[in-house]
C-alpha positions in Angstrom: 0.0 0.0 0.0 1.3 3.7 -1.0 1.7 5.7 1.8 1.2 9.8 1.8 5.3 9.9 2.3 5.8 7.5 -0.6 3.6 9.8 -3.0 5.4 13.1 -1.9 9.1 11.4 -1.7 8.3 10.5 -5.6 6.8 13.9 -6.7 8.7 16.1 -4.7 6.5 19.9 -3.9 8.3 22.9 -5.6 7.3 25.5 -2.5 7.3 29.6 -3.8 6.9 32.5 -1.3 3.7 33.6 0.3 3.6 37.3 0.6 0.4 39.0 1.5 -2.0 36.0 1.6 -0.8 35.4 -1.6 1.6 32.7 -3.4 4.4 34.4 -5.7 5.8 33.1 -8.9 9.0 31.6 -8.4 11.6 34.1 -9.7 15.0 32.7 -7.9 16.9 30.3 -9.7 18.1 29.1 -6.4 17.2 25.7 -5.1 17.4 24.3 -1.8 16.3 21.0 -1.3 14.2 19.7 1.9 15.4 16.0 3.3 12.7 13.9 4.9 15.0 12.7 7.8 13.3 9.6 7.9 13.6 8.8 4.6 16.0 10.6 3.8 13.9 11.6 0.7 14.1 14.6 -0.9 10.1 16.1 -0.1 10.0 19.4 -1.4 12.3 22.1 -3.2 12.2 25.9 -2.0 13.2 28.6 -4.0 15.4 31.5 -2.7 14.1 35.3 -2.6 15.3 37.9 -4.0 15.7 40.7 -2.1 13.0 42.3 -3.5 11.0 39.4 -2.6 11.9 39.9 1.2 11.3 43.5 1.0 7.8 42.7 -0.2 7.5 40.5 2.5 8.9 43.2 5.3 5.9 45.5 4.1 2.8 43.0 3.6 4.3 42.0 7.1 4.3 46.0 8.4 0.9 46.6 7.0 -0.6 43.3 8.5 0.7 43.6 12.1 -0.7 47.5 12.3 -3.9 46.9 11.1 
């Protein structure tokens, strides 16, 4: 039987940035791989932000927390 780990260790998730309650387009070319531990499986792949990307972030962040 195929577990939930099995399916995501086979078809690992590509993970962008979530800025403002909102997913963003992966624009790095940067790719850091995430290890299950226990499987030692590569799970996912996350992309780096740019620094534009984190200031975006800083601001959505700003306006959120002063509301």
């Amino acid at each position: 039987m195929r577990t939930r780990r099995d399916e995501i260790s086979s078809n690992p998730l590509a993970i962008s940035g979530y800025v403002g309650g909102r997913f963003t387009g992966v624009s790095a070319t940067e790719a850091i791989a995430v290890i299950d531990p226990t499987t030692e499986h590569q799970i996912a792949t996350l992309y780096e932000s740019s620094a534009d990307e984190v200031d975006q972030a800083v601001t959505a962040a700003r306006l959120a927390f002063d509301k």
